[in-house]
C-alpha positions in Angstrom: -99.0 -128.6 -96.7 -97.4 -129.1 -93.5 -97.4 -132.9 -93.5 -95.2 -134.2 -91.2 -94.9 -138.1 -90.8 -93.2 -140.1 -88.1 -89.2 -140.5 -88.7 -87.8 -143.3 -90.2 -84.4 -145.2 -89.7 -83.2 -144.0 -92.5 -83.8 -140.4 -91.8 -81.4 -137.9 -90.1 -83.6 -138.2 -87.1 -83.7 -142.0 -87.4 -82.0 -142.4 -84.0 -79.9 -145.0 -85.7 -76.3 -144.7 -85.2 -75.4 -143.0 -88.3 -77.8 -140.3 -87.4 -75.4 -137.0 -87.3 -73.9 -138.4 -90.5 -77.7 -138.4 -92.2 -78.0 -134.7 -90.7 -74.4 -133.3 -92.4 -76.0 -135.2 -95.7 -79.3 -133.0 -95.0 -77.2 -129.8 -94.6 -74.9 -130.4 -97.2 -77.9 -131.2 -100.1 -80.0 -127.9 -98.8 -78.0 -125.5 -98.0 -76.3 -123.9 -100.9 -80.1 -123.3 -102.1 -81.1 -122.3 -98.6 -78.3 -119.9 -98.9 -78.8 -118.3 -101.9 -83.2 -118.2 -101.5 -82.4 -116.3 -98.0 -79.8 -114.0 -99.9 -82.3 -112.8 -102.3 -85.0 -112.9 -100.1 -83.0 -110.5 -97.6 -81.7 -108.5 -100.2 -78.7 -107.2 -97.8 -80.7 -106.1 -95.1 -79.5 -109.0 -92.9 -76.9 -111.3 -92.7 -78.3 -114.6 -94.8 -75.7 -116.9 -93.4 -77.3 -116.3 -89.8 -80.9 -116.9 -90.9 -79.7 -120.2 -93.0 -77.8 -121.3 -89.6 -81.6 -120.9 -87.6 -83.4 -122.0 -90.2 -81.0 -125.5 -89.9 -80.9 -125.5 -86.4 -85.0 -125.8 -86.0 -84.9 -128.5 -88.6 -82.3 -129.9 -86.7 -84.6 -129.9 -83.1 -87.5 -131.2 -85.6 -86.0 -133.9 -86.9 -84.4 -134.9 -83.3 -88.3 -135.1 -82.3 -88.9 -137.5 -84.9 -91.4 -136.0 -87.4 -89.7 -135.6 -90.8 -91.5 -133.5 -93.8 -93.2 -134.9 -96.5 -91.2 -132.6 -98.7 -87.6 -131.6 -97.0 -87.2 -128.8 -99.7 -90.5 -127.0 -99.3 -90.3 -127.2 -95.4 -86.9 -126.2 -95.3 -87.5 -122.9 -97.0 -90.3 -122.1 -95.0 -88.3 -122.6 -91.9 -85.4 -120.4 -93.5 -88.4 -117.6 -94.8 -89.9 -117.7 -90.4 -86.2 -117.2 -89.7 -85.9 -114.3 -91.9 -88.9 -112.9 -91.1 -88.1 -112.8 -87.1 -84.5 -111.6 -88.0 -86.4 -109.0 -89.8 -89.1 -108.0 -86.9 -85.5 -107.7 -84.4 -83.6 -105.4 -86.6 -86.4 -102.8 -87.1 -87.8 -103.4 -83.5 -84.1 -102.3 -82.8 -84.1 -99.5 -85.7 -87.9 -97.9 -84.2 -86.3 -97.9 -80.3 -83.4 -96.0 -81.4 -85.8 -93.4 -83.9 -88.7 -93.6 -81.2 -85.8 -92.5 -78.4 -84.3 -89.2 -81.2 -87.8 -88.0 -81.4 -88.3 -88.1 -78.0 -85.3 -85.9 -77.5 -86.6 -83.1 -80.0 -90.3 -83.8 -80.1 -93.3 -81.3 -78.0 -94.0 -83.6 -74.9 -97.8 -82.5 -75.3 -97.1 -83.9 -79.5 -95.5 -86.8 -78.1 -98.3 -87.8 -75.6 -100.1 -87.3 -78.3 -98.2 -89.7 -80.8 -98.1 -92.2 -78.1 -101.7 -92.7 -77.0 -102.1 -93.0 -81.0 -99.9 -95.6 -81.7 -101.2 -97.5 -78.3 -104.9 -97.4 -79.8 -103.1 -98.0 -83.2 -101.7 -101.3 -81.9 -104.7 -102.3 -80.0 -106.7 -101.8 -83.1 -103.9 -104.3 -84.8 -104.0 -106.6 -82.1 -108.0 -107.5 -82.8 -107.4 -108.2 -86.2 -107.1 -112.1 -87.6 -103.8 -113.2 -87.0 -103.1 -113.7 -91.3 -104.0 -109.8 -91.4 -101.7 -108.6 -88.2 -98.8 -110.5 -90.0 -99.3 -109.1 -93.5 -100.7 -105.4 -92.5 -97.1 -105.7 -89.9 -94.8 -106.8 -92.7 -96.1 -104.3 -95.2 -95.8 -101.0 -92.7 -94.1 -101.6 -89.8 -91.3 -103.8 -91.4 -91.5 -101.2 -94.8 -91.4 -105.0 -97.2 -92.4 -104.7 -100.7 -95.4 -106.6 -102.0 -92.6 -108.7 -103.4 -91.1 -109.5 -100.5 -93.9 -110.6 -98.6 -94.9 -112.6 -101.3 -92.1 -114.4 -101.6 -91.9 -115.0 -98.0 -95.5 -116.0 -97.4 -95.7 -117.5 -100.8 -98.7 -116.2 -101.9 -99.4 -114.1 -105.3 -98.8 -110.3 -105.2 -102.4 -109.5 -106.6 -103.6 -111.9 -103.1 -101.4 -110.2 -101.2 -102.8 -107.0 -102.2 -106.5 -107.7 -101.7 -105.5 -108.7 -98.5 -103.9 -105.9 -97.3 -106.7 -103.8 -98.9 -109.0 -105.7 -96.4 -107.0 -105.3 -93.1 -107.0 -101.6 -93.7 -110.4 -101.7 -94.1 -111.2 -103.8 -90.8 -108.1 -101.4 -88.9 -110.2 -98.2 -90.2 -113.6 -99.6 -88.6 -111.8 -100.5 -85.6 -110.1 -97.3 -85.0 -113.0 -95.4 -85.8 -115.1 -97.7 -83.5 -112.6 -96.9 -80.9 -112.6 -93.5 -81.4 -116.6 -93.0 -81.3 -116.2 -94.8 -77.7 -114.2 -92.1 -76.8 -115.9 -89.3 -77.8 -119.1 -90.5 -76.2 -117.3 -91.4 -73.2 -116.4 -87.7 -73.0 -112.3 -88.2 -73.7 
């Protein structure tokens, strides 16, 4: 999937002397497609020019290192979907401080200790989970993506995508519920 192969001479990270030119080559031949698979990806949510210009600076650093992808179109996108995907995570991390800090202003502290010590077990519970399920169950209800979205940006079939998040919320209910039966028989 992933193959990477030692860079060439002939590559933008050749190190020959033509090497930015082979780069502007790069960028010119990817990134009107780039531009326009981030645009309907992000569907207005976040600016696409800024994830396209990540997405071509890490290929930029990768090539520099001198592994090159088997196939420059498939690794390009992915690198422009990772990009989106953190642009994503930043802008709601940045949307839940500012809702997280209005609730606190109105909220019952004794609901909001509440809240809190639920969402921390909440997370923990998440944090235990396989990695594929963190990132799928995270994108479907912290980040609010469709089941389109995701699949698009993981690349993997909406029905998939489905059973999988079925599963995670199976494995977060038995950990939640494990955690919970520590506490009550802990006397908490």
């Amino acid at each position: 999937m992933n193959e990477m192969a030692p860079a060439r001479e002939t590559t933008a990270a050749g190190g020959g002397p033509d090497e930015g030119a082979a780069f502007e080559r790069f960028v010119r031949d990817h990134r009107p497609a780039l531009l326009s698979y981030v645009t309907r990806m992000a569907r207005g949510r976040i600016d696409a020019e800024d994830v396209v210009q990540t997405a071509l600076i890490l290929a930029h650093r990768s090539l520099q290192s001198g592994l090159v992808p088997a196939r420059s179109d498939a690794w390009i996108r992915r690198l422009a979907a990772n990009a989106l995907i953190d642009a994503l995570r930043r802008k709601e991390t940045g949307a839940r401080h500012e809702r997280e800090y209005a609730t606190r202003l109105t909220e019952d502290p004794a609901l909001a200790e509440e809240r809190a010590e639920l969402r921390e077990k909440a997370a923990h519970a998440l944090s235990l989970l396989p990695a594929a399920y963190r990132e799928i169950l995270g994108l479907r209800f912290l980040r609010g993506l469709s089941y389109q979205d995701i699949s698009r940006i993981r690349g993997t079939p909406v029905g998939t995508l489905k059973a999988s998040v079925s599963r995670g919320l199976g494995m977060l209910r038995q950990r939640m519920e494990f955690s919970l039966r520590k506490a009550v028989d802990r006397g908490l």
